[in-house]
N, C-alpha and C positions, 0 to 999 in steps of 0.2 A: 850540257847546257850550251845552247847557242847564245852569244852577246851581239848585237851588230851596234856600234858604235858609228860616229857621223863627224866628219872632219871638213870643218871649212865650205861645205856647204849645206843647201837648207832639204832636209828632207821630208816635208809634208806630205809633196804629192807621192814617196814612194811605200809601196807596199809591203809593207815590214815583214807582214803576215806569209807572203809570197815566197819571200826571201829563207824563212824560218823554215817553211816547207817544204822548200828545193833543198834543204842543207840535211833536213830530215829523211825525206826519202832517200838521198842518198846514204847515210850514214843504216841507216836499214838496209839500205842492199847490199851494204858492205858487213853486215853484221857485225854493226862498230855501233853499237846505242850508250854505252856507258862512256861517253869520250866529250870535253868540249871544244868547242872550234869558237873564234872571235873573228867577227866580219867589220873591217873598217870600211863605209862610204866614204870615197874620197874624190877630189878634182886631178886633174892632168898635171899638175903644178908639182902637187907633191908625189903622186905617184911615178912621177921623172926622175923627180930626185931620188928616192928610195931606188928606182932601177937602176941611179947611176949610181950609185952607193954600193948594191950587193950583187948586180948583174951586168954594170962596165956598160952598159946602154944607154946612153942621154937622151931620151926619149921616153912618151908616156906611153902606156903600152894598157891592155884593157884590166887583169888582172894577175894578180901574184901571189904566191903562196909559200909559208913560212913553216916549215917546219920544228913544232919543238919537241913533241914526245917526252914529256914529263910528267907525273903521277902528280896530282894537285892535293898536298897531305887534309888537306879540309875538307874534298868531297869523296877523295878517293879514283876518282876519274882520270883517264888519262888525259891529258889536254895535248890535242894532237896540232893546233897550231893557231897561225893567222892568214886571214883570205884579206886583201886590198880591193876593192876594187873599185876601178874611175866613172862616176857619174857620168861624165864630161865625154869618156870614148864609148861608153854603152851607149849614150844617147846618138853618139853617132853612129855605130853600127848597127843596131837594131836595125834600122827603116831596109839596110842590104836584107837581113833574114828574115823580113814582115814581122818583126816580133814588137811589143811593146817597149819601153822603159823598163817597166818593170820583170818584164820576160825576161828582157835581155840581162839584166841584173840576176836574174834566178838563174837561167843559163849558168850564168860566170861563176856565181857562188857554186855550182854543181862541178864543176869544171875547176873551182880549187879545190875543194873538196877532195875531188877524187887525187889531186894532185896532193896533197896531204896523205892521202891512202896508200901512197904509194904507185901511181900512175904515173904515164910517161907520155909521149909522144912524140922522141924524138926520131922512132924508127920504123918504118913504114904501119909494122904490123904492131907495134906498140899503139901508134896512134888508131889504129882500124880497129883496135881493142877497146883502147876507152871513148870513142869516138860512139861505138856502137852503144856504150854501158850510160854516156852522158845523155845521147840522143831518148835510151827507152826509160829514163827516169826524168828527163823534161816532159818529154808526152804523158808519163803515169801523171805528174804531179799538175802541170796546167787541167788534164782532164779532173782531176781533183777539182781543182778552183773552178773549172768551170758550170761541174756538177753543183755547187755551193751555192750558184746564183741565178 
């Protein structure tokens, strides 16, 4: 089960649906479908603090990811973690990648994701790896949506 939760700001105009889909397609090409993930919307405020909290960073940063890895005795599923991510710095980067709000939101959920899966990117060919896996399941999944409408 995907949750995405909403902290401190107003999420009407985003595409929840969007969101749901980038987290699923990835979790399928991971062959990881019995697992759940929790995605919190949040602003630059608190996603600072939490950076400065577990990652020594005082600064907002676009998203972050939580690993728990625990068997959830109720569903049986593994629950693989929590995805953060800032309204506040998507909205600002997106317009660098031509992408929407809500793109750039799907992006990022894809991109914890995989960071929960066990992805990296701190070493050249680490990141050339999931760089390559994030890029071909944002293209699967917008063309998805875009098929839609």
């Amino acid at each position: 089960m995907i949750t995405i939760q909403k902290s401190r700001h107003n999420l009407a105009e985003i595409d929840l649906s969007l969101i749901k889909a980038a987290v699923k397609n990835t979790l399928a090409y991971l062959d990881q479908l019995e697992v759940d993930i929790t995605i919190q919307l949040t602003d630059d405020r608190e996603i600072a603090e939490i950076n400065q909290s577990y990652r020594g960073e005082a600064k907002a940063t676009d998203v972050l990811s939580f690993n728990q890895d625990f068997t959830d005795p109720d569903t049986g599923h593994l629950y693989l973690g929590d995805i953060l991510i800032s309204i506040e710095t998507a909205a600002e980067q997106a317009p660098d990648y031509d992408l929407s709000l809500d793109e750039e939101i799907a992006f990022l959920a894809i991109h914890g994701t995989l960071h929960l899966s066990g992805f990296d990117h701190y070493e050249p060919d680490e990141k050339e790896e999931m760089w390559k896996i994030q890029d071909k399941i944002f293209l699967m999944t917008i063309k998805q949506f875009q098929e839609k409408f």
